[in-house]
N, CA, C and O atoms as CSV, one atom per row, in Angstrom:
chain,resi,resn,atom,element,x,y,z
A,1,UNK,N,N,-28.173,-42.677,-8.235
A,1,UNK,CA,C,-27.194,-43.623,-8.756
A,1,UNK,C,C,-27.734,-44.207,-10.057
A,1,UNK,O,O,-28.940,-44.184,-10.303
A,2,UNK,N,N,-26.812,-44.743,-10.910
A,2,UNK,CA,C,-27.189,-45.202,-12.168
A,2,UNK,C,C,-27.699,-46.176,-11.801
A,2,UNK,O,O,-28.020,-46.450,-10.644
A,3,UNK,N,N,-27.849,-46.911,-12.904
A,3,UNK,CA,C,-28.343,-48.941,-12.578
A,3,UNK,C,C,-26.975,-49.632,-12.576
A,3,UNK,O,O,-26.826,-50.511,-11.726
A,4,UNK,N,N,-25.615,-49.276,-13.677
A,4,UNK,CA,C,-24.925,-49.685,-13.123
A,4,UNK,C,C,-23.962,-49.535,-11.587
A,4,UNK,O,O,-23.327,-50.433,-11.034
A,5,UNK,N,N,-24.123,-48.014,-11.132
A,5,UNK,CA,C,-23.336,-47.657,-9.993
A,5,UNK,C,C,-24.126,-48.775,-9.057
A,5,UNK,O,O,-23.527,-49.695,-8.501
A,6,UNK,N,N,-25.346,-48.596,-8.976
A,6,UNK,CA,C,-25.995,-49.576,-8.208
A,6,UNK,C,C,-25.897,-50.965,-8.214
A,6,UNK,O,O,-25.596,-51.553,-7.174
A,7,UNK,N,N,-26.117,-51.582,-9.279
A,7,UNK,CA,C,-25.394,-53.191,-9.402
A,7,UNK,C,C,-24.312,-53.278,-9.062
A,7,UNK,O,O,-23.904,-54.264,-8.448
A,8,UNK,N,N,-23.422,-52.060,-9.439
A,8,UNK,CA,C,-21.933,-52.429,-8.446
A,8,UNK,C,C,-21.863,-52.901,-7.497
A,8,UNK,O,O,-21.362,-53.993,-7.228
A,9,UNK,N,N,-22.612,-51.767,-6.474
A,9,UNK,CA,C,-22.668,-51.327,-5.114
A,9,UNK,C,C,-23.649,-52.853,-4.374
A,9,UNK,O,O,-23.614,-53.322,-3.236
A,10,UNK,N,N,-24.125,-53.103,-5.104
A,10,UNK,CA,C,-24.746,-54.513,-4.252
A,10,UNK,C,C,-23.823,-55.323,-4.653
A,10,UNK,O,O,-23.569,-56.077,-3.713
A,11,UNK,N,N,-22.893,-55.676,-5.973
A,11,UNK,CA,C,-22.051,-57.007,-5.786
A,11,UNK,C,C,-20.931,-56.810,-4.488
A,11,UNK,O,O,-20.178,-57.735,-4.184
A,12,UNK,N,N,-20.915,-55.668,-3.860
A,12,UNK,CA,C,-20.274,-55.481,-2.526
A,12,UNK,C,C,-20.509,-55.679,-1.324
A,12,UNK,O,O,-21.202,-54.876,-0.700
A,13,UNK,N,N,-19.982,-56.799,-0.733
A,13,UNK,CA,C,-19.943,-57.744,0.491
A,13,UNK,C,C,-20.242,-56.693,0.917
A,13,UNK,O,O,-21.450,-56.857,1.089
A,14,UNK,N,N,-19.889,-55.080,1.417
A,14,UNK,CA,C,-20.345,-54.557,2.752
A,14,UNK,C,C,-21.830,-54.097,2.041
A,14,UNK,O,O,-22.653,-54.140,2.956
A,15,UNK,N,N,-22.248,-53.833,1.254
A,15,UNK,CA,C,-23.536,-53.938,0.748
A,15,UNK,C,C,-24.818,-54.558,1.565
A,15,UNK,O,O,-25.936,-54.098,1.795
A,16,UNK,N,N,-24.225,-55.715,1.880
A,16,UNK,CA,C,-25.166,-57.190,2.105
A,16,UNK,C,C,-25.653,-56.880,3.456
A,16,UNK,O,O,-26.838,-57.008,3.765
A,17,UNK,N,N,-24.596,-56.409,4.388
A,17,UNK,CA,C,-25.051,-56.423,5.829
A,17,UNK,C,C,-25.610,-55.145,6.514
A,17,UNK,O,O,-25.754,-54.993,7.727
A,18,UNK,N,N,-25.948,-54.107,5.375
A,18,UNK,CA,C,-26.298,-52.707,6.162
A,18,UNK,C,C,-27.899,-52.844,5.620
A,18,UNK,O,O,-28.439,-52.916,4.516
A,19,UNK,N,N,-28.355,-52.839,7.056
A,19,UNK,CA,C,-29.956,-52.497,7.070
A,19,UNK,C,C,-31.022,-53.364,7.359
A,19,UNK,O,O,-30.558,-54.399,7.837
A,20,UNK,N,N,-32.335,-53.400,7.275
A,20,UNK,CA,C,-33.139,-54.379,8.238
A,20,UNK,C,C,-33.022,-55.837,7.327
A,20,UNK,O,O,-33.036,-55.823,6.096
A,21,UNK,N,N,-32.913,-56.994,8.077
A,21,UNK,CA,C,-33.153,-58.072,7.343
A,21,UNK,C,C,-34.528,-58.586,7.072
A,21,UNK,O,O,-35.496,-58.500,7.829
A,22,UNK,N,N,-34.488,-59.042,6.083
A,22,UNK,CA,C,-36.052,-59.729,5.475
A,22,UNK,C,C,-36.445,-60.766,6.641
A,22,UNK,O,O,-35.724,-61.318,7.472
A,23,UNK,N,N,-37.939,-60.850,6.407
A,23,UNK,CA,C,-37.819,-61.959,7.346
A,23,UNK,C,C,-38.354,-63.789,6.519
A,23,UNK,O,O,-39.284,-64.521,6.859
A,24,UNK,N,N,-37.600,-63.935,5.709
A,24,UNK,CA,C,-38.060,-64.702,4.845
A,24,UNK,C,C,-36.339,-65.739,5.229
A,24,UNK,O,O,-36.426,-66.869,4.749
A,25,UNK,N,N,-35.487,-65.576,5.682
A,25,UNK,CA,C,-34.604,-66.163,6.392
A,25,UNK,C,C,-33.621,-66.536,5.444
A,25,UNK,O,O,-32.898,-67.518,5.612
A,26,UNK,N,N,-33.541,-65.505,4.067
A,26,UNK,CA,C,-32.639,-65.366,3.506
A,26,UNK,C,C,-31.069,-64.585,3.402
A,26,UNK,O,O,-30.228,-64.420,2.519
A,27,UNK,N,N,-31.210,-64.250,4.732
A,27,UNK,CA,C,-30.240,-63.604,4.815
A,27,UNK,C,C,-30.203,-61.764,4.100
A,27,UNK,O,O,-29.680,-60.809,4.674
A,28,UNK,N,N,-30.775,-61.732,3.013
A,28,UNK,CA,C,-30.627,-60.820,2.304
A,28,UNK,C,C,-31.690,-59.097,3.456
A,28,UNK,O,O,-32.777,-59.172,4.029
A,29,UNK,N,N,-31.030,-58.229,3.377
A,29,UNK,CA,C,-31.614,-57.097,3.517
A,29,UNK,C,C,-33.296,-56.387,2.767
A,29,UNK,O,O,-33.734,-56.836,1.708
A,30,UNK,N,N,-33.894,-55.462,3.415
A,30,UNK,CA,C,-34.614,-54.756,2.591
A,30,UNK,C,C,-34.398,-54.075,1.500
A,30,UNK,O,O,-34.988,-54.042,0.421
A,31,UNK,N,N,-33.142,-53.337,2.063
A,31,UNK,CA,C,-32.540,-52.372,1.420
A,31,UNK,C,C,-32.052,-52.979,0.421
A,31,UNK,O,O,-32.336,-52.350,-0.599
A,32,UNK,N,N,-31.307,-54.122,0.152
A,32,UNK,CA,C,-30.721,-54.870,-0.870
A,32,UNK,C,C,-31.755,-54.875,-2.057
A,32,UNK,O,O,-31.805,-54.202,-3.087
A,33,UNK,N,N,-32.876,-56.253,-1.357
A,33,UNK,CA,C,-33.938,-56.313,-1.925
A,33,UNK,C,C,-34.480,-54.953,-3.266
A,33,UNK,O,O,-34.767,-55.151,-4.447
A,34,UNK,N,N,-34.459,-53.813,-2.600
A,34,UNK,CA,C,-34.886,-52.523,-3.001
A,34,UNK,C,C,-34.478,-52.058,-4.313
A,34,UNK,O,O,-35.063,-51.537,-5.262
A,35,UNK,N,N,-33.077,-52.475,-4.018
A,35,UNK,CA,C,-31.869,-52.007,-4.936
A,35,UNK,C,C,-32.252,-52.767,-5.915
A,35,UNK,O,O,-32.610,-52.167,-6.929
A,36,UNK,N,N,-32.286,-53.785,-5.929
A,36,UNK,CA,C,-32.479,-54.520,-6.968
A,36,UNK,C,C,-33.503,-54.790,-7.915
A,36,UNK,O,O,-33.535,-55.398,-8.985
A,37,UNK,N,N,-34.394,-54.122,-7.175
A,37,UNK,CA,C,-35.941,-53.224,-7.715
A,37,UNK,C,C,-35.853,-52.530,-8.654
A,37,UNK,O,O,-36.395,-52.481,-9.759
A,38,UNK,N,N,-34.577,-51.576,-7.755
A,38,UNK,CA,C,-34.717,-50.477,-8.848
A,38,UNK,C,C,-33.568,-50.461,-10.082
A,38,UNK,O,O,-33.515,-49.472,-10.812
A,39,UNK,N,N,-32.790,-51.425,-10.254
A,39,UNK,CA,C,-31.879,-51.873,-11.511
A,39,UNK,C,C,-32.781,-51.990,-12.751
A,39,UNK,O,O,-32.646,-51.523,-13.882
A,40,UNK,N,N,-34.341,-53.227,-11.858
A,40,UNK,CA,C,-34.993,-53.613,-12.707
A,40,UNK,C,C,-35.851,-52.510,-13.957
A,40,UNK,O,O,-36.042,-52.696,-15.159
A,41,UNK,N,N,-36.243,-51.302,-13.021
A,41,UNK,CA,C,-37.141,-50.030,-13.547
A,41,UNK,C,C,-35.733,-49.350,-13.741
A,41,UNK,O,O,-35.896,-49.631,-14.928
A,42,UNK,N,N,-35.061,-49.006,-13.725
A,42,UNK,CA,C,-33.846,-48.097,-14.676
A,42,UNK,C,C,-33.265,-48.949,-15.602
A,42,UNK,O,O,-32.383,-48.406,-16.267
A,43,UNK,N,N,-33.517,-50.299,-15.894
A,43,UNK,CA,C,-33.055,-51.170,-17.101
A,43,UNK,C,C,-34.322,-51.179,-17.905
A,43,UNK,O,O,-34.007,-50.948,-19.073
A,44,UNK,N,N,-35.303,-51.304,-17.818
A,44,UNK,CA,C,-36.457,-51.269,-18.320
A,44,UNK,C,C,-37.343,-50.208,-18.751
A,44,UNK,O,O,-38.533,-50.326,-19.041
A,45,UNK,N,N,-36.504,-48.962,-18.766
A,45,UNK,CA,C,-37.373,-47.584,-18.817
A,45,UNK,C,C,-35.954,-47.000,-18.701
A,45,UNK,O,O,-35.762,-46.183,-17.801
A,46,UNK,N,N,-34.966,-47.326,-19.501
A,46,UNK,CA,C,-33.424,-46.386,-19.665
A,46,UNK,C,C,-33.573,-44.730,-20.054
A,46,UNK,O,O,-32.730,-43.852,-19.873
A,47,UNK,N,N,-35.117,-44.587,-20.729
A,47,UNK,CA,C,-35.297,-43.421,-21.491
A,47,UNK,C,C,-36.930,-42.570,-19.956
A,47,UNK,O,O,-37.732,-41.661,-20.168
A,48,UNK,N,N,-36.794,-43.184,-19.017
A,48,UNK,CA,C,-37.546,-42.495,-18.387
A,48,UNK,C,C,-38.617,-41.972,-18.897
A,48,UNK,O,O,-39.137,-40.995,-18.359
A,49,UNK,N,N,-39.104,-42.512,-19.973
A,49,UNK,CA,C,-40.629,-42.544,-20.265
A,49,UNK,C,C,-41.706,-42.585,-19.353
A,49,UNK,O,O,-42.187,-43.694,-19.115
A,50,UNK,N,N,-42.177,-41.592,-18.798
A,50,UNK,CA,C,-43.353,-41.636,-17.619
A,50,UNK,C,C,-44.470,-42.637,-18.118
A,50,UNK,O,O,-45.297,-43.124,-17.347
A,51,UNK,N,N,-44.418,-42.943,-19.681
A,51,UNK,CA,C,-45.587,-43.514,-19.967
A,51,UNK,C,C,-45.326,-45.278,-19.901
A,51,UNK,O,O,-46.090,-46.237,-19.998
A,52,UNK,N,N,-44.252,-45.175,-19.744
A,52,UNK,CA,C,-43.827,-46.573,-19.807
A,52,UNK,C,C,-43.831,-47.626,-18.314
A,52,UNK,O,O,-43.964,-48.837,-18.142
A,53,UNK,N,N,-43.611,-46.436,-17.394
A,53,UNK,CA,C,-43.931,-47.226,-15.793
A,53,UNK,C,C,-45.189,-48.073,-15.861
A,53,UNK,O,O,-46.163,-47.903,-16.594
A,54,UNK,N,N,-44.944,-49.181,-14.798
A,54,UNK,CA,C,-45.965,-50.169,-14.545
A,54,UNK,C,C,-46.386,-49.344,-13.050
A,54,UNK,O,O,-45.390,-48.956,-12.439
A,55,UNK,N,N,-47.292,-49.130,-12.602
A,55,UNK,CA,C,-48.103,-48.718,-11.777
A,55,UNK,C,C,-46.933,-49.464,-10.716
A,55,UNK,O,O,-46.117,-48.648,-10.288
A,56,UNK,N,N,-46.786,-50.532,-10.355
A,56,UNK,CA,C,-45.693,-51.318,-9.280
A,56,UNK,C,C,-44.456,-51.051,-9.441
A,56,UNK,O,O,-43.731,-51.648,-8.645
A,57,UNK,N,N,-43.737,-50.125,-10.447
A,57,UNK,CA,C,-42.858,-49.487,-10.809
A,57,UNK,C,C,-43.138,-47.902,-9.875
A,57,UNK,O,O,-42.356,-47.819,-8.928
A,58,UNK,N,N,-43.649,-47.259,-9.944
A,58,UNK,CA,C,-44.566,-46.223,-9.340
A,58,UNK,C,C,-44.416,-46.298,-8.136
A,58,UNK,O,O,-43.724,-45.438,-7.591
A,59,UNK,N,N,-44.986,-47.291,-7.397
A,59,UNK,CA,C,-45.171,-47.694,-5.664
A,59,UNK,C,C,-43.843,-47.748,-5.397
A,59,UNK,O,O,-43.458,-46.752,-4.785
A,60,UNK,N,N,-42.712,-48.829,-5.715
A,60,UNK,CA,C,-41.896,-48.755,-5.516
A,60,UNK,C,C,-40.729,-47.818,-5.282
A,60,UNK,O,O,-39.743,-47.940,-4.556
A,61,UNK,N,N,-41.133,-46.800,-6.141
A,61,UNK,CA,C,-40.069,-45.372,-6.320
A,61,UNK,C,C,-40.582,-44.472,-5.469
A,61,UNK,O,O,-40.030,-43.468,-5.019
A,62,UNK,N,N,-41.832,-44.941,-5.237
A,62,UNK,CA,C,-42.421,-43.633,-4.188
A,62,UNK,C,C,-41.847,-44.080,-2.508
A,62,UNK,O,O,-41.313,-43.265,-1.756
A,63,UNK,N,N,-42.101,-45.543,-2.158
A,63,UNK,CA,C,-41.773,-45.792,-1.074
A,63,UNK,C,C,-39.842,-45.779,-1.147
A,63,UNK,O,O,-39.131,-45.628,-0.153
A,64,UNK,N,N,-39.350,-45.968,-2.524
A,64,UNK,CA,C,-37.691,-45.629,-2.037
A,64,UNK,C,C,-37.614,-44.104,-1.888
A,64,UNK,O,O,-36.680,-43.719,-1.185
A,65,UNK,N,N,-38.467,-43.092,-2.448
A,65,UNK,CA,C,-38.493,-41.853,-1.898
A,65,UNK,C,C,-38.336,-41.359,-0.761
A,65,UNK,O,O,-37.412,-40.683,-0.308
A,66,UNK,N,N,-39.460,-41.791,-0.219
A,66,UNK,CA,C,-40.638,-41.456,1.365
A,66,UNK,C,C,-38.935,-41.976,2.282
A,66,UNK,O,O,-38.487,-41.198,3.125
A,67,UNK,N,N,-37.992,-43.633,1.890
A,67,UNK,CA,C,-37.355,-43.753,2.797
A,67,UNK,C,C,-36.255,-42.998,2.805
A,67,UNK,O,O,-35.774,-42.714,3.902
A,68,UNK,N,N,-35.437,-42.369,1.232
A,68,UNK,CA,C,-34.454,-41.879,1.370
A,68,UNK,C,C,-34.608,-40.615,1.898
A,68,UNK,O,O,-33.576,-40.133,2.365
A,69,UNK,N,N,-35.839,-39.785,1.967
A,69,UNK,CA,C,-36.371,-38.524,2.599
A,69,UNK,C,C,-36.395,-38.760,3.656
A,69,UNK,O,O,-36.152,-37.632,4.084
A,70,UNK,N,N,-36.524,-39.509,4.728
A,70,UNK,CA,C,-37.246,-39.671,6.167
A,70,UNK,C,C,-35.312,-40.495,6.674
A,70,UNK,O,O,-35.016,-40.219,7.837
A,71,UNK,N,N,-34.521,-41.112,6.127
A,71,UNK,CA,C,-33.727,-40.792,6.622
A,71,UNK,C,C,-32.326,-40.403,6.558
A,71,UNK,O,O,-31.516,-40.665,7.447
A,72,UNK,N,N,-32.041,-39.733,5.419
A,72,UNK,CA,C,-31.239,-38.020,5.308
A,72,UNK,C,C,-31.903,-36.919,6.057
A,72,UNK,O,O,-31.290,-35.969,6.544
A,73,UNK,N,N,-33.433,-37.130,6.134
A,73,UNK,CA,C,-33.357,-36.122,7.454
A,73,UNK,C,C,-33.624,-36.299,8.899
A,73,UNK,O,O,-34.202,-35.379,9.478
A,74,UNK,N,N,-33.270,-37.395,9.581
A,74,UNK,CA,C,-32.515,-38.169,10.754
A,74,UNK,C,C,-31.250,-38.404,10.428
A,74,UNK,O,O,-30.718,-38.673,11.505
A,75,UNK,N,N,-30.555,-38.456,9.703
A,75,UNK,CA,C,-28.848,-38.430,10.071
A,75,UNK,C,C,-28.170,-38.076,9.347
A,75,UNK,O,O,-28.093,-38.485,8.189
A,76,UNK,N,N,-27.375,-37.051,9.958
A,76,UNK,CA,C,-26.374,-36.967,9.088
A,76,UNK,C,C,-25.159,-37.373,8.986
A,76,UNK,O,O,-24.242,-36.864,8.342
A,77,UNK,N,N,-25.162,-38.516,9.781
A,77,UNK,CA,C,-23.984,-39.087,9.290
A,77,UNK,C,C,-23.771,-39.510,7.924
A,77,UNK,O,O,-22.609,-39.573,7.524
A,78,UNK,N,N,-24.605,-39.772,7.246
A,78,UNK,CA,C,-24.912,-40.453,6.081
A,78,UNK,C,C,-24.027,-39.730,4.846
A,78,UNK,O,O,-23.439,-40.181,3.862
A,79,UNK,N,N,-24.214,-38.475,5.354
A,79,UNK,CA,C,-23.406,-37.292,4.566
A,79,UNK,C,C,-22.028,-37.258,4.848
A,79,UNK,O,O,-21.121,-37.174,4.020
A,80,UNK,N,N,-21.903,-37.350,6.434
A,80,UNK,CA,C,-20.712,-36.952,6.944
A,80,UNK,C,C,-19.626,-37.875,6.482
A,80,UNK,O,O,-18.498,-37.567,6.100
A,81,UNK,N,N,-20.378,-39.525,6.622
A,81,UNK,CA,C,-19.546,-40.700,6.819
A,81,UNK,C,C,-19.614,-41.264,5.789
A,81,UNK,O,O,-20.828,-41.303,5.586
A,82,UNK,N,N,-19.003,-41.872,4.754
A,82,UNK,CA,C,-19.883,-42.525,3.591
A,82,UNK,C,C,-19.397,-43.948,3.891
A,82,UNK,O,O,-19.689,-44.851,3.106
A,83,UNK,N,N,-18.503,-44.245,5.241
A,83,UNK,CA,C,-18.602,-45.667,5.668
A,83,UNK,C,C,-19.692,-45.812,6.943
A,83,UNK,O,O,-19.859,-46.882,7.528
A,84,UNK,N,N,-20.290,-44.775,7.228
A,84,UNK,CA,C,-21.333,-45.150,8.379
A,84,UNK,C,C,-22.798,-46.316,7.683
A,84,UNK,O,O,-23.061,-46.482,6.492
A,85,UNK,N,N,-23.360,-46.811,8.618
A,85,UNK,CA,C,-24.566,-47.871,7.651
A,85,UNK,C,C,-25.034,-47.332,7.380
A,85,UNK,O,O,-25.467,-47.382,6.229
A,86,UNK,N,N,-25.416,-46.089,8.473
A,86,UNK,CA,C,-26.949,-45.727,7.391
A,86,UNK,C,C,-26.231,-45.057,5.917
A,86,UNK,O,O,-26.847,-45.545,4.969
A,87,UNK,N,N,-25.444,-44.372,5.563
A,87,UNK,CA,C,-24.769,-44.689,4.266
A,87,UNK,C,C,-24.972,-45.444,3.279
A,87,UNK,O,O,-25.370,-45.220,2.136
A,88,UNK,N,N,-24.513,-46.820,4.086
A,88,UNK,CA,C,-24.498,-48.141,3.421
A,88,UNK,C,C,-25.871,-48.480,2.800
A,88,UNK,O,O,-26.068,-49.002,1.702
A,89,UNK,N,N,-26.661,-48.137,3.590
A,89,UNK,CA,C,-28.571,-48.506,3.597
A,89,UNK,C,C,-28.678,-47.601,2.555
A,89,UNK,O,O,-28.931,-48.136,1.475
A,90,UNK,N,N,-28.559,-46.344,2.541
A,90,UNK,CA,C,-29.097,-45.404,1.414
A,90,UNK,C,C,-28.744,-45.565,0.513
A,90,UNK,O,O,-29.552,-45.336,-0.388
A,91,UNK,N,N,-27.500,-46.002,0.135
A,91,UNK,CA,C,-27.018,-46.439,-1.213
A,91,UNK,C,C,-27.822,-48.022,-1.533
A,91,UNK,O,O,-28.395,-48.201,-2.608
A,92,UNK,N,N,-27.772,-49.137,-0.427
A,92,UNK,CA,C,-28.803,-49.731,-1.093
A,92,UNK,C,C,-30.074,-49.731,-2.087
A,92,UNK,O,O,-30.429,-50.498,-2.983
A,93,UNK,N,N,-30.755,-48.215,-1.397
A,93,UNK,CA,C,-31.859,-47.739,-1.788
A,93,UNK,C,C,-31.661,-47.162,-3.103
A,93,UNK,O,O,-32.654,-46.962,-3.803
A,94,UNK,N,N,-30.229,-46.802,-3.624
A,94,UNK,CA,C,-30.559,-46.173,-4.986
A,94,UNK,C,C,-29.648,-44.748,-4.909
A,94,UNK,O,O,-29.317,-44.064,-5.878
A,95,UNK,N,N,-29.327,-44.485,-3.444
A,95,UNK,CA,C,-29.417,-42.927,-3.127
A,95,UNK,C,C,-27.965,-42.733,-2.095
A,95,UNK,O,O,-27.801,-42.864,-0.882
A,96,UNK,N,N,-26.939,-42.317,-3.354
A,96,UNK,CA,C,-25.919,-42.363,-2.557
A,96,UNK,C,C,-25.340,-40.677,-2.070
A,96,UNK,O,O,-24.760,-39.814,-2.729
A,97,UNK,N,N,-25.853,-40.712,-0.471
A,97,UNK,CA,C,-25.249,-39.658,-0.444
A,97,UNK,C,C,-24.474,-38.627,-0.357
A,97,UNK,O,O,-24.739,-37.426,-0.293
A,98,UNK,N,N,-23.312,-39.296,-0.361
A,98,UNK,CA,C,-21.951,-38.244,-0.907
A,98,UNK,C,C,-22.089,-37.490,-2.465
A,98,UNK,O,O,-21.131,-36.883,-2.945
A,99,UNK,N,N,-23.384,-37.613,-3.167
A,99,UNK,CA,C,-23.286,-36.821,-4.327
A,99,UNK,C,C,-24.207,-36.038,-4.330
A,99,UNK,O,O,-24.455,-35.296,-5.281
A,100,UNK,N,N,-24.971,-36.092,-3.076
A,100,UNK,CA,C,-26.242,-34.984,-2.617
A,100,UNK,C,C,-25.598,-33.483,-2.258
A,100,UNK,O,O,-26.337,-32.561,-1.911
């Protein structure tokens, strides 16, 4: 997803409620959280300059990797349904998969 498809996709109420909640008692998701990670490193590196990542830019993309890998391959609903959560969760992450 772009940075904007993604900023979309979180100003969307069903956005908010798919996936584990923080435990900081904000209400807000991981997955949210995530998303909004990664607006920050695709606004800040528009030209994907490898040389330009911050090392915590790095960690971050690797662990939204490791999650969008580990679960597209536990469900496929994700594919099937693009209103099922885990859907909802993967697109949090960056990774929407009806364009996989």
């Amino acid at each position: 997803m772009s940075a904007k498809e993604l900023q979309d996709w979180l100003g969307q109420e069903e956005s908010a409620g798919s996936g584990w909640s923080k435990d900081d008692g904000s209400g807000e998701t991981v997955g949210h959280e995530s998303g909004r990670k990664i607006i920050a490193i695709l606004e800040n590196n528009p030209n994907k300059d490898p040389e330009k990542y911050e090392q915590e830019d790095i960690d971050h993309m690797r662990k939204v990797v490791a999650y969008c890998k580990r679960h597209l391959a536990q469900e496929q609903s994700a594919k099937q349904n693009p209103d099922s959560k885990s859907a909802k969760s993967l697109k949090n992450w960056g990774h929407d998969p009806q364009k996989s």
